[in-house]
PDB file of N, CA, C and O in Angstrom:
ATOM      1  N   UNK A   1       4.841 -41.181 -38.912  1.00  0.00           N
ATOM      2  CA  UNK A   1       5.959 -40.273 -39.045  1.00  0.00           C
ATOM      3  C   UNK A   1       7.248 -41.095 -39.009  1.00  0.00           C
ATOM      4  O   UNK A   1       7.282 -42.096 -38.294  1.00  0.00           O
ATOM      5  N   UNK A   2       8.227 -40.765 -39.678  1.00  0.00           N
ATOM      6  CA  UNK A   2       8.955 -41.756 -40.104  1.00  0.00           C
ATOM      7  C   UNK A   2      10.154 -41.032 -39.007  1.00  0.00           C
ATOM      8  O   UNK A   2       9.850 -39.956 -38.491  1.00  0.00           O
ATOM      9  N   UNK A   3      11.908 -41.848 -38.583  1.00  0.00           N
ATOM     10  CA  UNK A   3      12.053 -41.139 -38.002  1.00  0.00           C
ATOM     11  C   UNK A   3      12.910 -39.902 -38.075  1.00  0.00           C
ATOM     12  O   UNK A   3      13.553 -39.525 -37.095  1.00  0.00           O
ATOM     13  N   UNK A   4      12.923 -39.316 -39.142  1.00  0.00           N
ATOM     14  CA  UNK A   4      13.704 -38.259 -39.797  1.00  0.00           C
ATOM     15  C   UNK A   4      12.478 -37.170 -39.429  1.00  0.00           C
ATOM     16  O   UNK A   4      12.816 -36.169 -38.798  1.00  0.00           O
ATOM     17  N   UNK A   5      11.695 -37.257 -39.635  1.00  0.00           N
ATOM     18  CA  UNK A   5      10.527 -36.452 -39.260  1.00  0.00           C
ATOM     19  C   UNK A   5      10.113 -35.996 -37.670  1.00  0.00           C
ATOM     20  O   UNK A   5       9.683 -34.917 -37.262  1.00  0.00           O
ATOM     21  N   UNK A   6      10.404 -37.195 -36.977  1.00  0.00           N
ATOM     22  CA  UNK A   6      10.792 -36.922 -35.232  1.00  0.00           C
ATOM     23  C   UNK A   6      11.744 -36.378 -34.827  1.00  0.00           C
ATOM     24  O   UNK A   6      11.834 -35.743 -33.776  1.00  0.00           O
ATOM     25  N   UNK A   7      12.532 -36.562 -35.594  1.00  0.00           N
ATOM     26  CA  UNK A   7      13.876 -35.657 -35.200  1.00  0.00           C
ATOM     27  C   UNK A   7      13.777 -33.969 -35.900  1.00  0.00           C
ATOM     28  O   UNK A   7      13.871 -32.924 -35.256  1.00  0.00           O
ATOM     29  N   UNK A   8      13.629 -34.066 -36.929  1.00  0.00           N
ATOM     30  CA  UNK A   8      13.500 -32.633 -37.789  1.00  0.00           C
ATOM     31  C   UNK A   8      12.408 -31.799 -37.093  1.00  0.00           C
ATOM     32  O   UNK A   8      12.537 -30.591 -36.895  1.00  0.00           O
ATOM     33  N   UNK A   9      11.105 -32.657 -36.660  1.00  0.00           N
ATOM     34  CA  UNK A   9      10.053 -31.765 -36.455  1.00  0.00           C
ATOM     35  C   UNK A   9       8.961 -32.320 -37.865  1.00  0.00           C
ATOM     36  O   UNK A   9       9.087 -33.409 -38.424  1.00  0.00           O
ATOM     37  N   UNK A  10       8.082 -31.430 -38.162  1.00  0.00           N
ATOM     38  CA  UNK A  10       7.154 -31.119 -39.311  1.00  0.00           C
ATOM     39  C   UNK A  10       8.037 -31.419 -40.746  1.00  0.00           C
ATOM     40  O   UNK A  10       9.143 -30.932 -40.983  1.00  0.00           O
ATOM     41  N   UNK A  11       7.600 -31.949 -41.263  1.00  0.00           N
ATOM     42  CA  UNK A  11       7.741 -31.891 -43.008  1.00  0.00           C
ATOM     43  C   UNK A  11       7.075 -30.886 -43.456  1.00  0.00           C
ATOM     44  O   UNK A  11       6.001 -30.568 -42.944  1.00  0.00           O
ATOM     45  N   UNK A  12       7.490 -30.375 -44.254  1.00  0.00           N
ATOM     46  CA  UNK A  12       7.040 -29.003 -44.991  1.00  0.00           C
ATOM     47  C   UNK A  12       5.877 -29.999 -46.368  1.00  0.00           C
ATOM     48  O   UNK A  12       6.307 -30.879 -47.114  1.00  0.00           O
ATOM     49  N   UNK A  13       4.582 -29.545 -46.329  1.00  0.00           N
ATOM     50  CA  UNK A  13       3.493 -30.473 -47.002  1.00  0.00           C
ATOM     51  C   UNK A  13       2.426 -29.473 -47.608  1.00  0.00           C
ATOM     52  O   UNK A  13       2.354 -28.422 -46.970  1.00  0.00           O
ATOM     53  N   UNK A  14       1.608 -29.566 -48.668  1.00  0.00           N
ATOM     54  CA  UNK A  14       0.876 -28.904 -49.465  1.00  0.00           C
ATOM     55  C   UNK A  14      -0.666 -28.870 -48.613  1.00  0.00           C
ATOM     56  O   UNK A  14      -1.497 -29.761 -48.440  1.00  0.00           O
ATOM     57  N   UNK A  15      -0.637 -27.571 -48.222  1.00  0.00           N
ATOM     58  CA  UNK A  15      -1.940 -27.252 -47.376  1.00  0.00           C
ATOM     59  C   UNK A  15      -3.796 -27.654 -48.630  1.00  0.00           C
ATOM     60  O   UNK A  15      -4.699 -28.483 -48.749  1.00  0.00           O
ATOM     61  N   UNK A  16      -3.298 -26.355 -49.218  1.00  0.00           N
ATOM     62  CA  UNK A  16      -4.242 -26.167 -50.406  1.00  0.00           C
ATOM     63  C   UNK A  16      -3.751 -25.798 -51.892  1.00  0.00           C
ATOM     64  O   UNK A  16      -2.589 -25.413 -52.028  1.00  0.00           O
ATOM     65  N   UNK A  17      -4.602 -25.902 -53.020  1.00  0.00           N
ATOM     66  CA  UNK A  17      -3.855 -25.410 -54.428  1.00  0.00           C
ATOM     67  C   UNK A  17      -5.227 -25.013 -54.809  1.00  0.00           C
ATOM     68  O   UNK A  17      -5.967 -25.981 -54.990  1.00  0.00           O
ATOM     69  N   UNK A  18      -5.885 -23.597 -55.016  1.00  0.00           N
ATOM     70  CA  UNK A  18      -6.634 -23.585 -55.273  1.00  0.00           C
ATOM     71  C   UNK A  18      -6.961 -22.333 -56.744  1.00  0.00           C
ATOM     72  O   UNK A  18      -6.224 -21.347 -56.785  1.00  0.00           O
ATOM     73  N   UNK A  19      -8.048 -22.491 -57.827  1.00  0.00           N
ATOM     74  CA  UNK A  19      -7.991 -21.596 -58.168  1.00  0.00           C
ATOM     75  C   UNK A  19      -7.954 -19.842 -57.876  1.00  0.00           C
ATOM     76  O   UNK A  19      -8.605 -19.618 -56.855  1.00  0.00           O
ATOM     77  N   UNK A  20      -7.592 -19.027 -58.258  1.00  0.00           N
ATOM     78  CA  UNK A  20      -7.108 -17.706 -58.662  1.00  0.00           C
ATOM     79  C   UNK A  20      -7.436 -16.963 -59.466  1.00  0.00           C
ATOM     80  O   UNK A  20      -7.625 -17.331 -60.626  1.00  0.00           O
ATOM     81  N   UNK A  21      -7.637 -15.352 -58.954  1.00  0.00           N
ATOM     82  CA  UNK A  21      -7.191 -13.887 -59.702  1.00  0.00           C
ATOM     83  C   UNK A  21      -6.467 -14.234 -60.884  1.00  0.00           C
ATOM     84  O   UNK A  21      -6.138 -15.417 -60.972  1.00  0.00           O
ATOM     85  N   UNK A  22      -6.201 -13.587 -61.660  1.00  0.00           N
ATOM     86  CA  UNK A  22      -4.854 -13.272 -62.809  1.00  0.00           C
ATOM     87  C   UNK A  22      -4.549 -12.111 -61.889  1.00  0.00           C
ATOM     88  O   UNK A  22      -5.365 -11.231 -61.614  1.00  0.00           O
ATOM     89  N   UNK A  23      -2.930 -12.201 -61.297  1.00  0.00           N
ATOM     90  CA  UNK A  23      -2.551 -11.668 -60.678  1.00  0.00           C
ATOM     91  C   UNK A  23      -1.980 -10.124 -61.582  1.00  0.00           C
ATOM     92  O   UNK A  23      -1.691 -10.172 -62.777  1.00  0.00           O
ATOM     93  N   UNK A  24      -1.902  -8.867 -60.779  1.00  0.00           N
ATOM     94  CA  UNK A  24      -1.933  -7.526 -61.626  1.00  0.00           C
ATOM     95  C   UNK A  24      -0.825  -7.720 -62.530  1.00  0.00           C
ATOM     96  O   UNK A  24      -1.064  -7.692 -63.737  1.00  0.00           O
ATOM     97  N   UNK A  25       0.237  -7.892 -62.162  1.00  0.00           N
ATOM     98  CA  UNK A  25       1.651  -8.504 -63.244  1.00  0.00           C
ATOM     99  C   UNK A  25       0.918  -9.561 -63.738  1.00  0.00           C
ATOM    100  O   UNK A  25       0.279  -8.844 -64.507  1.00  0.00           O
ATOM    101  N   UNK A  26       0.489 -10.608 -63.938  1.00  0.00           N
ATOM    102  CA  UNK A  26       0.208 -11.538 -64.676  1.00  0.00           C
ATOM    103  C   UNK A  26      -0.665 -11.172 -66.189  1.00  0.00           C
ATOM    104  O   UNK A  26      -1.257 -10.193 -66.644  1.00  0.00           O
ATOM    105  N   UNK A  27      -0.372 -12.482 -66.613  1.00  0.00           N
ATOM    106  CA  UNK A  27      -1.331 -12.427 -68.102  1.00  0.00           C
ATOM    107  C   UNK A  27      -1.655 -14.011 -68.660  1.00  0.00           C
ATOM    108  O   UNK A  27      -0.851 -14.924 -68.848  1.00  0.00           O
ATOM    109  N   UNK A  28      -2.691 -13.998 -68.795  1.00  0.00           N
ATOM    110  CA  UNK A  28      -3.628 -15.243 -69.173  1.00  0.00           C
ATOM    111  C   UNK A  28      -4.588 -15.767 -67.870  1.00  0.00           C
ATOM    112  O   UNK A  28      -5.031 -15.313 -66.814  1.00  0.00           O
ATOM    113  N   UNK A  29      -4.605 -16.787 -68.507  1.00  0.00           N
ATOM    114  CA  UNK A  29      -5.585 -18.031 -67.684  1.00  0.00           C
ATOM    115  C   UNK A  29      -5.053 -18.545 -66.659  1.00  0.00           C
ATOM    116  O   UNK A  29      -3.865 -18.293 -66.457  1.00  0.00           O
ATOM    117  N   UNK A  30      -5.790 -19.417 -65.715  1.00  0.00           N
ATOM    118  CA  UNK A  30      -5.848 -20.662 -65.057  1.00  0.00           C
ATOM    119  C   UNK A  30      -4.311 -20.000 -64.470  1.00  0.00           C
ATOM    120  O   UNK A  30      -3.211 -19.842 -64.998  1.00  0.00           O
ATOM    121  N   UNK A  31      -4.828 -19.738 -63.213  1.00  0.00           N
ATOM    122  CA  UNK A  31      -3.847 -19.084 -62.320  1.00  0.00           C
ATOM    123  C   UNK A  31      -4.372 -19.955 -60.794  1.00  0.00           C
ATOM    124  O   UNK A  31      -5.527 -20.188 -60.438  1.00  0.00           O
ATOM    125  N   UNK A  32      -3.170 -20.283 -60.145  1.00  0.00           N
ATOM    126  CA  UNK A  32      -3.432 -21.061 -58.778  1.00  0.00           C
ATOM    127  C   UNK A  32      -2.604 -20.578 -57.467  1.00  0.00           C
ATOM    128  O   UNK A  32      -1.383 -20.496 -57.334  1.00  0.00           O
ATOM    129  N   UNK A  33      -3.545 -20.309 -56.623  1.00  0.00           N
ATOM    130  CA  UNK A  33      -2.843 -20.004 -55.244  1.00  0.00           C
ATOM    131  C   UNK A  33      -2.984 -20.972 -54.858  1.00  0.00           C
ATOM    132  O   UNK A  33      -4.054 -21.572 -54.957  1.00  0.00           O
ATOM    133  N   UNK A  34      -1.451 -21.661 -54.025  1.00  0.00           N
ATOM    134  CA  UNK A  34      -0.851 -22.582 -53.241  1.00  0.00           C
ATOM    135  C   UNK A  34      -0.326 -22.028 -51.780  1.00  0.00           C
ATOM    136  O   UNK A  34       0.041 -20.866 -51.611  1.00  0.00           O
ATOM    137  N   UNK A  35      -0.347 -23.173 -50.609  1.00  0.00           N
ATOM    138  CA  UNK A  35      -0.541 -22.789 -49.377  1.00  0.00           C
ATOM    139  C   UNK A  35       0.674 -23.972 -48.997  1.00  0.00           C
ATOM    140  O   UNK A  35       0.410 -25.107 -49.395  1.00  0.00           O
ATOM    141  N   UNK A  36       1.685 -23.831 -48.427  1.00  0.00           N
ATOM    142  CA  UNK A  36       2.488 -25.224 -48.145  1.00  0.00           C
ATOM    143  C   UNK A  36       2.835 -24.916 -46.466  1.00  0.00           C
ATOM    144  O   UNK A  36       2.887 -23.715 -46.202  1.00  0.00           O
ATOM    145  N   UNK A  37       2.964 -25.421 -45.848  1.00  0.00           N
ATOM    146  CA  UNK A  37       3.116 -25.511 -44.232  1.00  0.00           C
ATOM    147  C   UNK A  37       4.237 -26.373 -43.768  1.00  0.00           C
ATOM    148  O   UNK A  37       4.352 -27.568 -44.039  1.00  0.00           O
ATOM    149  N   UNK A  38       4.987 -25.721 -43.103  1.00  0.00           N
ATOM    150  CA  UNK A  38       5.895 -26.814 -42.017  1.00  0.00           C
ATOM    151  C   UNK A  38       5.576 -26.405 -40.656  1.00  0.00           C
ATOM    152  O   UNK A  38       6.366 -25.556 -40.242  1.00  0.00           O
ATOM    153  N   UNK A  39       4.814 -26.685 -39.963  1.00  0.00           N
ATOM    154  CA  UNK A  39       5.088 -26.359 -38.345  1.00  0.00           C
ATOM    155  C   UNK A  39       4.106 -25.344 -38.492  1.00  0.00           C
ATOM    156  O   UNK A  39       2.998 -25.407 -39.025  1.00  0.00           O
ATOM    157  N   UNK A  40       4.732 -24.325 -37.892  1.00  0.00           N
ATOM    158  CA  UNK A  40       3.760 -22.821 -37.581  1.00  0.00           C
ATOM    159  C   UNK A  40       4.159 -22.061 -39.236  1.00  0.00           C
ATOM    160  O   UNK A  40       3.298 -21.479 -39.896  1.00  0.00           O
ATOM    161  N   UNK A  41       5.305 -22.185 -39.597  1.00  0.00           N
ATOM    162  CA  UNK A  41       5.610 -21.588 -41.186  1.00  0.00           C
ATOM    163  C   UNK A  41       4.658 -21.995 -42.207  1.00  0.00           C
ATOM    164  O   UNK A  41       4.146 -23.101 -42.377  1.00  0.00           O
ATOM    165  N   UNK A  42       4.479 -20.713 -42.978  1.00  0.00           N
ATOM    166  CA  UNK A  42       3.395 -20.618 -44.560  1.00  0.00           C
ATOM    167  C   UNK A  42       4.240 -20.192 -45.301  1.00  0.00           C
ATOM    168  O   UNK A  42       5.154 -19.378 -45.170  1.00  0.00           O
ATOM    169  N   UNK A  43       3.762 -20.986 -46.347  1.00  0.00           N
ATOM    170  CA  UNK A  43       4.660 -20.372 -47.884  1.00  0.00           C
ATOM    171  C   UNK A  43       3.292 -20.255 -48.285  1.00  0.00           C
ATOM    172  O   UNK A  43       2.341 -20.980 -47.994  1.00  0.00           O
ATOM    173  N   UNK A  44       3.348 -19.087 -49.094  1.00  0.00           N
ATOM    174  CA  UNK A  44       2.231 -19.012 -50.377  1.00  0.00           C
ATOM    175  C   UNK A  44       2.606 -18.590 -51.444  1.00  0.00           C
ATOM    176  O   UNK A  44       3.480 -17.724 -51.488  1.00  0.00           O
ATOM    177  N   UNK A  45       2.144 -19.001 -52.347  1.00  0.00           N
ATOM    178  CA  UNK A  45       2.349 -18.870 -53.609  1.00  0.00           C
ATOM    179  C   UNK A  45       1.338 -18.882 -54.643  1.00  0.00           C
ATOM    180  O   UNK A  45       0.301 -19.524 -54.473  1.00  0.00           O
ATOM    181  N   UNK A  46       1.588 -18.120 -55.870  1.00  0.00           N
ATOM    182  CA  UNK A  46       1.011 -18.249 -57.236  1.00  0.00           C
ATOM    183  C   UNK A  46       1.624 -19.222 -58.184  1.00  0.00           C
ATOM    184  O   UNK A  46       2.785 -19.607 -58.040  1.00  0.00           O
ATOM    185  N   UNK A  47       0.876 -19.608 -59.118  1.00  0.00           N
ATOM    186  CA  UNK A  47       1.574 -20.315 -60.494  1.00  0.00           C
ATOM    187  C   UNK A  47       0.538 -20.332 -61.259  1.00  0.00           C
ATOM    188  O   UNK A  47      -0.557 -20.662 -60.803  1.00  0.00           O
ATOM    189  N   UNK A  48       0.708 -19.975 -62.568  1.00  0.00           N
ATOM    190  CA  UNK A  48       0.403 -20.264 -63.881  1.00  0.00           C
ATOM    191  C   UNK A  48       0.001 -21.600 -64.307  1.00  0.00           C
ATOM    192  O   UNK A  48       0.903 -22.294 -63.837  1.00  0.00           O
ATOM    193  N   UNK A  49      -0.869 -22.446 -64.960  1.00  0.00           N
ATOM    194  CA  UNK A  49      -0.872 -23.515 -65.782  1.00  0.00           C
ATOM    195  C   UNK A  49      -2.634 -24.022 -65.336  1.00  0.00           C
ATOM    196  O   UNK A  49      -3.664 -23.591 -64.817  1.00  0.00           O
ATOM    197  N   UNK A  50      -1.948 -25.419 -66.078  1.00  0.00           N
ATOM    198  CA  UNK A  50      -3.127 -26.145 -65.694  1.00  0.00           C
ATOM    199  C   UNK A  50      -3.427 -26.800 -64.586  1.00  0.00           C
ATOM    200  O   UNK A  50      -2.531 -27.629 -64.426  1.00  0.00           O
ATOM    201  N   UNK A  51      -4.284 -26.884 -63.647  1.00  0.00           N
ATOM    202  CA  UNK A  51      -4.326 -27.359 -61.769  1.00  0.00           C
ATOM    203  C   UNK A  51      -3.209 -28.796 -61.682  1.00  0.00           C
ATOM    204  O   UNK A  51      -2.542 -28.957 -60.660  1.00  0.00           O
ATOM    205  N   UNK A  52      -3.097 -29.860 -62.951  1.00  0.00           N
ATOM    206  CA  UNK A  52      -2.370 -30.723 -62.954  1.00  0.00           C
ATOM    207  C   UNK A  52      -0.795 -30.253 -62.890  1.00  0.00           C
ATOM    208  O   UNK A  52      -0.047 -30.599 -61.975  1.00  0.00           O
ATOM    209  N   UNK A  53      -0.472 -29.579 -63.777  1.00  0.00           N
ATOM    210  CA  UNK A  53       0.638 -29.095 -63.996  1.00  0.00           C
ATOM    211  C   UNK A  53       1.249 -28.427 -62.590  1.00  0.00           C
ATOM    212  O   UNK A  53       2.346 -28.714 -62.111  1.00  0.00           O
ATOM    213  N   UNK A  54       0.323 -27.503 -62.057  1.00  0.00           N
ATOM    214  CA  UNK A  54       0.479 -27.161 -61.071  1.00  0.00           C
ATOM    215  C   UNK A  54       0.620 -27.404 -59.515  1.00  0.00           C
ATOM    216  O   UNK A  54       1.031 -26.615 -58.665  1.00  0.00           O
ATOM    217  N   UNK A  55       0.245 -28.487 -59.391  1.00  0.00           N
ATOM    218  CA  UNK A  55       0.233 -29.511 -58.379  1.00  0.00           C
ATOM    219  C   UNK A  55       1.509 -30.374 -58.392  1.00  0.00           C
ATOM    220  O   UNK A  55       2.156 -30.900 -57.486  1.00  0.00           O
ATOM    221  N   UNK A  56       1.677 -30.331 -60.014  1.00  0.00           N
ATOM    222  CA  UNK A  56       3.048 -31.534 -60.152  1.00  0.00           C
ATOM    223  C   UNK A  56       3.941 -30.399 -59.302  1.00  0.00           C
ATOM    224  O   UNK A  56       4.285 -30.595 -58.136  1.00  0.00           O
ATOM    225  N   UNK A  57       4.264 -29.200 -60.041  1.00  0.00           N
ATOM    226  CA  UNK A  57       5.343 -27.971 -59.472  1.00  0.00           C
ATOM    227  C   UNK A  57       5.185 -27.775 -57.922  1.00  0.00           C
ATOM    228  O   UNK A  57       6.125 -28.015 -57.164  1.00  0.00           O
ATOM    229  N   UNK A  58       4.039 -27.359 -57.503  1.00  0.00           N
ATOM    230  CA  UNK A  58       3.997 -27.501 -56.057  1.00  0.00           C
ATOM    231  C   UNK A  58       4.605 -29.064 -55.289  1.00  0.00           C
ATOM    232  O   UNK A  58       5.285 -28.828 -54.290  1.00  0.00           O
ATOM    233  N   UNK A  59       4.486 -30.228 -55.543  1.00  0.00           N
ATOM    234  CA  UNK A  59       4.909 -31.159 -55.038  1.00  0.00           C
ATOM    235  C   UNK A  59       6.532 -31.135 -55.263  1.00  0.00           C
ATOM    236  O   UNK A  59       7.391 -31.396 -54.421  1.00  0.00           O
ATOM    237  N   UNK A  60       6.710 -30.758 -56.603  1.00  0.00           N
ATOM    238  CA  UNK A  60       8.354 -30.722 -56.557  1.00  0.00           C
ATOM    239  C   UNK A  60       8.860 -29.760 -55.493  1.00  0.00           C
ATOM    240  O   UNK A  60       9.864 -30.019 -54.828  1.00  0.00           O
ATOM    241  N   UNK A  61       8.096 -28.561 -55.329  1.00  0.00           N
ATOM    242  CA  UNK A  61       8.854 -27.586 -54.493  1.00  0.00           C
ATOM    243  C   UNK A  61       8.719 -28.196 -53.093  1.00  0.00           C
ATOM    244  O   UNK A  61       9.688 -28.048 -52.349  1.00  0.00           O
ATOM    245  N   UNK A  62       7.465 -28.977 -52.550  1.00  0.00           N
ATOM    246  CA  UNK A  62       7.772 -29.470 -51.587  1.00  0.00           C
ATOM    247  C   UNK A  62       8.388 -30.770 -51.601  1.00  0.00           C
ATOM    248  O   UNK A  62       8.190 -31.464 -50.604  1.00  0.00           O
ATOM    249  N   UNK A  63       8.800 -31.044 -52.140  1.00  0.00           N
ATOM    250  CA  UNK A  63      10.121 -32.370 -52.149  1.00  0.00           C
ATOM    251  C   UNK A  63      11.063 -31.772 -51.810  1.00  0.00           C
ATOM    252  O   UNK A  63      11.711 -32.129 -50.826  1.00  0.00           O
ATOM    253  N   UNK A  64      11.442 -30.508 -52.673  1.00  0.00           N
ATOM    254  CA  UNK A  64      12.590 -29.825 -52.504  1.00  0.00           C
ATOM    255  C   UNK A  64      13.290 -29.376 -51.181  1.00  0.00           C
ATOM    256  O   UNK A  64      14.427 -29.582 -50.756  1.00  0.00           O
ATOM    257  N   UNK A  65      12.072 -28.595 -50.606  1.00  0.00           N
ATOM    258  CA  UNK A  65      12.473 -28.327 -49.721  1.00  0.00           C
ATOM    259  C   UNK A  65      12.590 -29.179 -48.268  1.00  0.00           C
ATOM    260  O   UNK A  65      13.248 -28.773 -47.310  1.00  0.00           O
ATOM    261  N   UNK A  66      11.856 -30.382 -48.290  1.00  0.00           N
ATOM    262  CA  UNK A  66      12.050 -31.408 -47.191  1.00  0.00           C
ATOM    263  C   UNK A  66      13.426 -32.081 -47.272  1.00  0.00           C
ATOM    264  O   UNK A  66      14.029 -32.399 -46.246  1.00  0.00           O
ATOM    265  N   UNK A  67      14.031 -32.343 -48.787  1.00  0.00           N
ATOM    266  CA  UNK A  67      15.108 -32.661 -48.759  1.00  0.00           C
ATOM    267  C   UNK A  67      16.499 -32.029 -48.218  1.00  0.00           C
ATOM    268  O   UNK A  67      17.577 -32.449 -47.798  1.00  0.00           O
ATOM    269  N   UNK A  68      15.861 -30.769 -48.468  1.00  0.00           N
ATOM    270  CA  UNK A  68      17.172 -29.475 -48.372  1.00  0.00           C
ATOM    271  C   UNK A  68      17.305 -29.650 -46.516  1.00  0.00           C
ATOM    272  O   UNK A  68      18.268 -29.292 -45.838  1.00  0.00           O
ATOM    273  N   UNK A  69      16.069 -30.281 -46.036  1.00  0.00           N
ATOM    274  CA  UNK A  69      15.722 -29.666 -44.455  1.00  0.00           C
ATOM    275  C   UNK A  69      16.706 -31.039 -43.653  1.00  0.00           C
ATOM    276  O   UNK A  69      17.228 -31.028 -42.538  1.00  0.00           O
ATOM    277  N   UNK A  70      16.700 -32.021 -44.578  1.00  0.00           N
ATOM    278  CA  UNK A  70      17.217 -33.105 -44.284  1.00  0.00           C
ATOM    279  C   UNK A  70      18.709 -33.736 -44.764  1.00  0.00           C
ATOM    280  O   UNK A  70      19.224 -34.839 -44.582  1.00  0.00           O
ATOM    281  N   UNK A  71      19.080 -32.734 -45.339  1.00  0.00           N
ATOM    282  CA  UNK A  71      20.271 -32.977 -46.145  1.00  0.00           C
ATOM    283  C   UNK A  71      20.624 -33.916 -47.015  1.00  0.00           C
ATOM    284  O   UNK A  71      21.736 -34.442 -46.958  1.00  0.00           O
ATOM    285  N   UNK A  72      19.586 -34.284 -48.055  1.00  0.00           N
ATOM    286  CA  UNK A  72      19.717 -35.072 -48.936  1.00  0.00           C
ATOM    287  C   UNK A  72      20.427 -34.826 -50.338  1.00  0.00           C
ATOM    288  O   UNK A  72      20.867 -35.592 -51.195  1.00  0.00           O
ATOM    289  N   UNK A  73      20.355 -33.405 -50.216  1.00  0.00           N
ATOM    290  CA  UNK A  73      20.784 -33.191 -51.602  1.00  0.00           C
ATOM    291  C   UNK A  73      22.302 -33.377 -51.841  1.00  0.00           C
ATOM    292  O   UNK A  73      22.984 -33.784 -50.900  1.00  0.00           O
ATOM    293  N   UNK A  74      22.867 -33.111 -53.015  1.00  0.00           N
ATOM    294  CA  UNK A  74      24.404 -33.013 -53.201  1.00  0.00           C
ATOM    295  C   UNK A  74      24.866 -31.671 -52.805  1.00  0.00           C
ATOM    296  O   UNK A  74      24.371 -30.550 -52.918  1.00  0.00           O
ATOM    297  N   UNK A  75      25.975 -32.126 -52.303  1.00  0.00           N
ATOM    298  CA  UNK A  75      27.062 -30.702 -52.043  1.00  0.00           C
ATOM    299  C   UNK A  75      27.923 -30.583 -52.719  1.00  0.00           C
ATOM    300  O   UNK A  75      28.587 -31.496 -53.208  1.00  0.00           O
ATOM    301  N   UNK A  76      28.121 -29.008 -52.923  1.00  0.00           N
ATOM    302  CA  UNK A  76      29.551 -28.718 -53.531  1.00  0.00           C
ATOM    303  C   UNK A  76      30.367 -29.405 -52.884  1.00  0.00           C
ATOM    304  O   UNK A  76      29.976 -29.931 -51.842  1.00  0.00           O
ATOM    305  N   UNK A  77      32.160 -29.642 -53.469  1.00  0.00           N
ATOM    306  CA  UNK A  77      32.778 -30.313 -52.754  1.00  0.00           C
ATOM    307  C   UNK A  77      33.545 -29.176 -51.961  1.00  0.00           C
ATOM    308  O   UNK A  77      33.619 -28.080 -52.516  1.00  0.00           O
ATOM    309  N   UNK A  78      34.419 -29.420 -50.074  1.00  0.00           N
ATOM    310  CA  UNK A  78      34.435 -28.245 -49.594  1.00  0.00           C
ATOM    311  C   UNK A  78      35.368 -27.554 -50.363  1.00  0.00           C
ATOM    312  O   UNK A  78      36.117 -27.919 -51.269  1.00  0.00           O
ATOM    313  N   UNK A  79      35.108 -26.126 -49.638  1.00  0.00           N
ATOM    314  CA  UNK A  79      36.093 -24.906 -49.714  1.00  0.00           C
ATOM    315  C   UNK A  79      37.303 -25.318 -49.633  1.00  0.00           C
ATOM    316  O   UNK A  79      38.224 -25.273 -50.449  1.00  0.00           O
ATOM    317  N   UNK A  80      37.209 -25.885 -48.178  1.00  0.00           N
ATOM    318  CA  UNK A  80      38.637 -26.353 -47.522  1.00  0.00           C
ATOM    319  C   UNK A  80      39.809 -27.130 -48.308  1.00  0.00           C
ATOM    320  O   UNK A  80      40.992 -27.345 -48.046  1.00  0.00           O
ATOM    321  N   UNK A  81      39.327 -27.317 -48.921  1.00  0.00           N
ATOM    322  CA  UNK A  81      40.645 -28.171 -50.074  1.00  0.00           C
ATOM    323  C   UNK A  81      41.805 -27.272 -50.785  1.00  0.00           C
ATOM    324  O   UNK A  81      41.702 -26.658 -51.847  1.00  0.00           O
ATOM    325  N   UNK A  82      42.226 -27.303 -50.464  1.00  0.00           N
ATOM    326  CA  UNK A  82      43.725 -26.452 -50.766  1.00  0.00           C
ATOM    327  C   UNK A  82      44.075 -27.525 -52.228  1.00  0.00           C
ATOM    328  O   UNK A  82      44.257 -28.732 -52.068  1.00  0.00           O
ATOM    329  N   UNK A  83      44.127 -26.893 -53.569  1.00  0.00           N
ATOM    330  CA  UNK A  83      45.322 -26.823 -54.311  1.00  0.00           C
ATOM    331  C   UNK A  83      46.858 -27.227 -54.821  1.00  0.00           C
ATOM    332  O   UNK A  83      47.558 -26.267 -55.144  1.00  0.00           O
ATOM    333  N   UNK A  84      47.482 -28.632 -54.931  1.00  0.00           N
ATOM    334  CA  UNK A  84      48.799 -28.181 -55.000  1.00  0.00           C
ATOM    335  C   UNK A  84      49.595 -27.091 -55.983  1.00  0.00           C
ATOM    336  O   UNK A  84      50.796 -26.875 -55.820  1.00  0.00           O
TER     337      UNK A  84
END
C-alpha cells in the first residue's frame, strides 16, 4: 500500500466483471455486471460490449474515481477571483 492509500484508507478496485441478463431496457448481446469496492462501499454496475472492452471501461472508472479521492485531477480555476 503505497502511502496515499494509508492515509485515504481503501482504493476503490474492481471486485468482479462478470457475464449478464440483457437488462429489461437493454438491447443486444454480451452484457456485463461489474462489482467495484472501496472499504465497506459497492458500486455495481452494467455495461454493454465485449468482456475486453468492458474491463478496459471498468478500469477507467476505477482510475477515475481513486484519482478524484486523491485529488489528482484538474480544477476549475477559483470562484474567488474577482474581475477588473
Amino acid at each position: 500500500m503505497n502511502s496515499q492509500s494509508s492515509l485515504m484508507g481503501n482504493p476503490y478496485e474492481i471486485v468482479s466483471i462478470q457475464r449478464a441478463e440483457t437488462p429489461p431496457d437493454g438491447e443486444g448481446a454480451d452484457w456485463y455486471d461489474y462489482e467495484i469496492v472501496q472499504g465497506q462501499h459497492t458500486i455495481n454496475g452494467c455495461r454493454q460490449g465485449k468482456l475486453k472492452a468492458v474491463t478496459e471501461a471498468v478500469e477507467v472508472i476505477v482510475a477515475q474515481l481513486n484519482e478524484r479521492r486523491y485529488g489528482k485531477r484538474g480544477r476549475a480555476p477559483s470562484a474567488a477571483k474577482t474581475k477588473k
